[in-house]
N, C-alpha and C positions, 0 to 999 in steps of 0.2 A: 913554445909548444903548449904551457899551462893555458895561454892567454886564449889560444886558437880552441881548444876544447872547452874553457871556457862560454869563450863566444858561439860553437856550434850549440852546446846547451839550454844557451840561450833563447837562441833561434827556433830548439826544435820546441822550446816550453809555451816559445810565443807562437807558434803555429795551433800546437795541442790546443791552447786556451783560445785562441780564434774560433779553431773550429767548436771548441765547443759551446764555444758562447754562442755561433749562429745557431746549432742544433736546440742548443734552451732556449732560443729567440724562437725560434720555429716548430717549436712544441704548443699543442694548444692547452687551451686554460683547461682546469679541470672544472669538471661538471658542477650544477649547482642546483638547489632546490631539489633536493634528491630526497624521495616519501615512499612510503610503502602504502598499499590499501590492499583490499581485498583478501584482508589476512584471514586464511584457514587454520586446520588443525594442522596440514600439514604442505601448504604451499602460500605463497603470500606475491603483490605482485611489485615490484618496485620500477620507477619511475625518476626520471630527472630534466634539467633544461644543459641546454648548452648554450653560451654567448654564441650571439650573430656576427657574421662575419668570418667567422671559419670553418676551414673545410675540415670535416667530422668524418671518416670512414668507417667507423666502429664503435666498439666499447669494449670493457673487460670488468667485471664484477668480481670482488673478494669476497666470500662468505667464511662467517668464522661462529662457533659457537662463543657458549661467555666463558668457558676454560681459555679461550684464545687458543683452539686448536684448527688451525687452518683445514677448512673442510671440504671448501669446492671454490675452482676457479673457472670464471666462466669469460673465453674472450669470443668475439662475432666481428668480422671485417667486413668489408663491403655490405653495409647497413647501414641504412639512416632512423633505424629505429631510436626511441627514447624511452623505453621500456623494454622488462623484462620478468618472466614469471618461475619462481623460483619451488621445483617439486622437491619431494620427497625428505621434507621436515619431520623432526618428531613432534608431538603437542608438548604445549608446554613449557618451551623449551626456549631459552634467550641465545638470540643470532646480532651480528652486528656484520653491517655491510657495507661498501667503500664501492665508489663506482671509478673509471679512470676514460677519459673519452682516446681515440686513437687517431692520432691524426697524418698526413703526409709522411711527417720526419722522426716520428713518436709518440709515445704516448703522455699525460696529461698528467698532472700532479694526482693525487689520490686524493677524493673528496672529505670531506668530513662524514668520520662514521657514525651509523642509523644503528641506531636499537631497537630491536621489536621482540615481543615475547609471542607465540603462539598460541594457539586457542587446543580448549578441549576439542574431543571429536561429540561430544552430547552437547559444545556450545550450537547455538543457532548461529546461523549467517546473520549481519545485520541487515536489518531492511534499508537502506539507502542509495540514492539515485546511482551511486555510483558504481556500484553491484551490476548497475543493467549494462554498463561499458566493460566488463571484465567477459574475457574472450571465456572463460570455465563457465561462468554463467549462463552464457549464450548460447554456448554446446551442451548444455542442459537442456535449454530452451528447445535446441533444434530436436534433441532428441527423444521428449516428448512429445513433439509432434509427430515426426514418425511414427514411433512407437502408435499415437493416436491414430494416423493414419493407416498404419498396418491391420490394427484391428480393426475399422472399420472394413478392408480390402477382407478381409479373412472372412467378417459377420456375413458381408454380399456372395461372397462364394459358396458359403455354406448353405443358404437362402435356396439361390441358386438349383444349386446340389439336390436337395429335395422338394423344390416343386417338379425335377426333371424326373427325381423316383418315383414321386408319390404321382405323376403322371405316366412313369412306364407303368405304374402298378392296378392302375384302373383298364389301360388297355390290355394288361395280362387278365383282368377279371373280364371283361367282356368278352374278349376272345377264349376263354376259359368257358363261360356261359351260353357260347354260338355251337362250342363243340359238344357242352353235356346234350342239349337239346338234338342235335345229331344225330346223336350215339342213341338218345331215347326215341328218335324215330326208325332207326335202323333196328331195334330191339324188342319192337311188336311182335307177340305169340302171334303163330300160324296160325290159329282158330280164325283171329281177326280177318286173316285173307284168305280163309277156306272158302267152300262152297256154300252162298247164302241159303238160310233155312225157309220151308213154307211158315204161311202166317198161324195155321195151325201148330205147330212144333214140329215136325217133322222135314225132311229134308224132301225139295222138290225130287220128284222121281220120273221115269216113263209113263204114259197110259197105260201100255202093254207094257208088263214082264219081258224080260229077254227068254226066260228060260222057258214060260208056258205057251206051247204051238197057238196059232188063233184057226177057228174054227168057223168053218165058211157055212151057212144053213143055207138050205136050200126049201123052198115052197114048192110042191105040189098044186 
């Protein structure tokens, strides 16, 4: 009976380590050449390569400050990205990061960890080629444009806008102009279209009076 429990222990020790030996056979390597750039005051971008010939569905990033306080863990599956941009840093501040690739069966050994410290928020950006690849940058980029372009669409409308008043404004003055002149012809004293005067001053009259009879002579 010892011999037979024995022997199942055996068996089931030799199966466990079977399987796990194919499941560590069929784990990928982990990641390599793993860098940060585009370090901010308060986000920075990290970057790695993976050996070819494996299938890569993911990745999983460990952030940790320099207390070694587990801070944020970031995993992404069905992705063939090799980066990743990491927000809401303090300045100043020393981070160490570990990247792990995810593959079919599991995930990868954990890389060697990256140190980087942060920048002040009054440091400048550095000027280097590689700023103009960093997707923050970019959206910077777009969104001075806009911005440029909006003001331009605003300047043309406002243009716009008042050549149409300062054109209502002239036809209010004309038309304003047709009607004084109007009103100043309708507005002539009655004298003007009285009964015109003789050239002497006086007002043309009858030969005869109405009121004094005419008298007819007569010759003998």
């Amino acid at each position: 009976m010892a011999r037979l429990l024995v022997l199942v222990n055996s068996v089931v020790l030799l199966l466990l380590g079977s399987d796990m030996f194919l499941v560590g056979a069929n784990r990928p390597p982990a990641p390599v050449n793993v860098s940060v750039m585009n370090l901010r005051a308060d986000s920075v971008t990290v970057s790695w390569e993976v050996p070819e010939g494996d299938i890569i569905i993911g990745f999983s990033i460990s952030q940790q400050r320099q207390d070694g306080h587990m801070q944020r863990f970031i995993r992404e599956v069905n992705t063939t990205s090799r980066s990743c941009v990491l927000w809401d840093l303090k300045e100043e501040t020393d981070y160490t990061i570990q990247v792990q690739s995810i593959g079919l069966y599991g995930e990868s050994q954990a890389s060697e960890k990256i140190h980087f410290r942060t920048l002040k928020k009054t440091d400048r950006f550095p000027s280097n080629s590689s700023n103009q690849d960093d997707p923050t940058v970019q959206g910077l980029d777009k969104s001075r444009h806009l911005q440029t372009g909006e003001m331009i669409i605003i300047v043309v409308v406002l243009v716009m806008w008042a050549a149409v008043i300062a054109l209502f404004c002239r036809q209010y003055d004309i038309i304003k102009d047709n009607d004084s002149s109007n009103n100043k012809e309708k507005a002539k004293p009655s004298s003007e279209r009285s009964t015109p005067e003789h050239h002497s001053g006086g007002l043309l009259r009858s030969k005869f009076h109405p009121s004094v009879p005419s008298i007819n002579i007569i010759e003998v």
